[in-house]
MARVO-771235 format. One record per residue (C-alpha): residue number from 0; residue in three letters; x, y, z. Coordinates in steps of 0.2 Angstrom, whole numbers, padded with zeros to 4 digits. Layout:
   seq   type      c1      c2      c3
   NUM    Ala       X       Y       Z
...
//
This chain:
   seq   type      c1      c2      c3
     0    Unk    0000    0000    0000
     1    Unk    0010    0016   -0004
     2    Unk    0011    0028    0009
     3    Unk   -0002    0045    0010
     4    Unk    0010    0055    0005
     5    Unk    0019    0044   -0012
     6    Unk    0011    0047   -0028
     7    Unk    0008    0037   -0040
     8    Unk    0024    0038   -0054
     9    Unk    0020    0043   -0072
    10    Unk    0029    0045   -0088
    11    Unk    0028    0065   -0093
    12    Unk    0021    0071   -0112
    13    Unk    0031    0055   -0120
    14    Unk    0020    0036   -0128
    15    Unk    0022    0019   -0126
    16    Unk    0030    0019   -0142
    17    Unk    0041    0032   -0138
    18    Unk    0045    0028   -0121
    19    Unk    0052    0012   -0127
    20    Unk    0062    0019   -0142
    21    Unk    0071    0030   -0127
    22    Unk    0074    0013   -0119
    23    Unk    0081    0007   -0134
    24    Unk    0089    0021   -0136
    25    Unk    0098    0021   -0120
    26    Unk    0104    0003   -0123
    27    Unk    0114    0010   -0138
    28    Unk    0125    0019   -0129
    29    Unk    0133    0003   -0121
    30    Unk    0138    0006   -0103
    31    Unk    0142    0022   -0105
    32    Unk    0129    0034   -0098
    33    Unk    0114    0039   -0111
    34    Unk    0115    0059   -0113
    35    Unk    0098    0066   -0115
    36    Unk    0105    0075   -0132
    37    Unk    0109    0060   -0139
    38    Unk    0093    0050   -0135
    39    Unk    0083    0067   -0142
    40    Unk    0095    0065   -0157
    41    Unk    0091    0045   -0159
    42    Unk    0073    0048   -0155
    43    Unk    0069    0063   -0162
    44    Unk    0059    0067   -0146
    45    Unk    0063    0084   -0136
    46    Unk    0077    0082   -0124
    47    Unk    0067    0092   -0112
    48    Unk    0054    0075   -0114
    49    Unk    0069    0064   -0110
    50    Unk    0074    0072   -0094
    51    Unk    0056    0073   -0088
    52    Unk    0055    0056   -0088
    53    Unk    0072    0050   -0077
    54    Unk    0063    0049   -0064
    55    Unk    0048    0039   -0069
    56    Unk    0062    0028   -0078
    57    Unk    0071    0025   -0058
    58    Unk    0054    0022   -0050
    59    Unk    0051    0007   -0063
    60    Unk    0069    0000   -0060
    61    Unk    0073    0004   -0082
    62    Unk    0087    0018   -0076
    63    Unk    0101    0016   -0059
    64    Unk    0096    0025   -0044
    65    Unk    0112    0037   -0047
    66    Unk    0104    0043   -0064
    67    Unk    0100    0061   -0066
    68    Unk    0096    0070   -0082
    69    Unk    0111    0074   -0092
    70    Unk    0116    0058   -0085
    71    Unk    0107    0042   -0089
    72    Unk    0113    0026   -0082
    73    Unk    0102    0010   -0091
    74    Unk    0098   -0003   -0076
    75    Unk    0100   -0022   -0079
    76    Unk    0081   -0024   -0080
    77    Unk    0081   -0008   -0092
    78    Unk    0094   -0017   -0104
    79    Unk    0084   -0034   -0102
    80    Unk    0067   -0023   -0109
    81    Unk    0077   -0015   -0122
    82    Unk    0085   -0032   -0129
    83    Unk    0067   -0038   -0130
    84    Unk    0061   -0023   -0139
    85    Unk    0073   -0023   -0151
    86    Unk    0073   -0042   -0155
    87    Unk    0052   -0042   -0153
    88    Unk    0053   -0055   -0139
    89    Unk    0035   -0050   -0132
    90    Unk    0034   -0064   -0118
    91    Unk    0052   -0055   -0112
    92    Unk    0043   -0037   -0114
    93    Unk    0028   -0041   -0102
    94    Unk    0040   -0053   -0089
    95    Unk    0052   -0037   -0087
    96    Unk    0038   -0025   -0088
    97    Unk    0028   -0035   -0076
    98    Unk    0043   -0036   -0063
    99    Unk    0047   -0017   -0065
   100    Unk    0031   -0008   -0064
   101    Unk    0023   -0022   -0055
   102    Unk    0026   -0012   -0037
   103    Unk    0024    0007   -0044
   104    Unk    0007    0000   -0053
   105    Unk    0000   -0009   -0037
   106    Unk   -0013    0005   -0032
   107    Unk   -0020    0004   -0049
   108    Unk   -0023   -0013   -0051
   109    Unk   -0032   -0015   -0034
   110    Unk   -0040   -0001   -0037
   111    Unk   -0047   -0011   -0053
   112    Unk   -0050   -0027   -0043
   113    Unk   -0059   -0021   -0031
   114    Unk   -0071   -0009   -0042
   115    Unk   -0075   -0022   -0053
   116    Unk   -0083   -0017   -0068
   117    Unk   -0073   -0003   -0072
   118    Unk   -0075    0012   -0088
   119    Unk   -0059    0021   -0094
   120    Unk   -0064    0035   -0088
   121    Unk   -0065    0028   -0071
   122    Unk   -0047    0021   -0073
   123    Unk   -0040    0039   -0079
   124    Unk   -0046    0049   -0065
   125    Unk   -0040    0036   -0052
   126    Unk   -0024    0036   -0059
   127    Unk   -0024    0056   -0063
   128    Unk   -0029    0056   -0042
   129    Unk   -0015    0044   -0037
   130    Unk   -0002    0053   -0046
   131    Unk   -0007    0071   -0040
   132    Unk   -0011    0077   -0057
   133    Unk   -0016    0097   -0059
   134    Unk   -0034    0098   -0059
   135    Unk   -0036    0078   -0052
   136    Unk   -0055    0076   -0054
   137    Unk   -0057    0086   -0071
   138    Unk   -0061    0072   -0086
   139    Unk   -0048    0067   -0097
   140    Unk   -0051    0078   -0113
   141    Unk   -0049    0091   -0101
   142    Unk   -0032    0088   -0092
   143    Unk   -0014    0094   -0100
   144    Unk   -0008    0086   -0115
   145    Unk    0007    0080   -0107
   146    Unk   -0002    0072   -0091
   147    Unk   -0015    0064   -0102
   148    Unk    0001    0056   -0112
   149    Unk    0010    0050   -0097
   150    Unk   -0007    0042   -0090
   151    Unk   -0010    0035   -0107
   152    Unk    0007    0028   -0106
   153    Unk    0005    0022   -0090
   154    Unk   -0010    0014   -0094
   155    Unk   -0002    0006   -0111
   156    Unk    0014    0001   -0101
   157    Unk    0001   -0010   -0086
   158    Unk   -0007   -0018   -0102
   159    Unk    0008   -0022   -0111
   160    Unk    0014   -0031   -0093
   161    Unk   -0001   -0041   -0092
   162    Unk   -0008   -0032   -0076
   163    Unk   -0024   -0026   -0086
   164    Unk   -0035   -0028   -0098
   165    Unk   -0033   -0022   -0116
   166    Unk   -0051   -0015   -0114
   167    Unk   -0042   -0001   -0103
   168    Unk   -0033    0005   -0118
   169    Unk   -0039    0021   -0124
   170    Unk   -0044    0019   -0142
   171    Unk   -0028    0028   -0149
   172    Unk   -0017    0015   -0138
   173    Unk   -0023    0001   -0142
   174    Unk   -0012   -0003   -0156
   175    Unk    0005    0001   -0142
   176    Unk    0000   -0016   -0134
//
């Protein structure tokens, strides 16, 4: 059960497709670390979109606990996602997935068990509540571009792990799974 005062952590303004191209992208660099400028040269996504998303790359284990944004530091379980990505090993994908975001992800899927029959909608705003979005209980059309991504990432990443349904996709995702 997380504590009152931990928020649920989400990727920032980035996909599932993209998110994983940055993982990918990381892997590249060997052990060296991955400079943000060189994953937004790799990625084409913005370098300020790479270093949002340190920190929800450390809370799901895919970057060290040292890293900080220039400085990127891929973990064993972020290489292991990345070789799986690159090599289209989907049964890898959801094992490493599942073991990484399994504990940050925990709320939700409870939070889906013991609601039952639960609408997208529903899901959104839970998860915009547990991760102290701006404007928590406003509806999803409604909430910033970049906090909408990151729950729709979040959501994507939790299907692609197994942990929920492909039902929770939100119809532009659903291809990401």
């Amino acid at each position: 059960m997380p504590q009152a005062n931990k928020r649920l952590p989400l990727p920032f303004g980035i996909t599932f497709e993209d998110w994983g191209a940055m993982i990918v992208a990381m892997l590249k660099t060997g052990p060296q670390p991955a400079f943000a400028g060189r994953i937004a040269e790799a990625t084409g996504l913005d370098e300020h979109t790479i270093g949002d998303n340190v920190a929800f790359l450390k809370a799901l284990g895919m970057a060290t606990p040292g890293s900080t944004e220039p400085r990127i530091y891929l973990s064993k379980a972020g290489a292991r996602y990345a070789q799986a990505l690159v090599s289209g090993d989907k049964a890898n994908q959801r094992k490493v997935l599942a073991e990484s975001a399994g504990a940050a992800f925990r709320p939700v899927v409870r939070f889906c068990e013991l609601a039952g029959n639960l609408d997208f909608d529903r899901l959104f705003l839970q998860i915009k509540f547990l991760a102290n979005v701006d404007d928590a209980w406003g509806q999803h059309r409604d909430t910033a571009e970049k906090d909408r991504a990151g729950i729709y990432t979040a959501i994507a990443i939790m299907v692609a792990a197994g942990m929920l349904d492909k039902s929770y996709l939100p119809v532009e995702e659903e291809e990401a799974a």
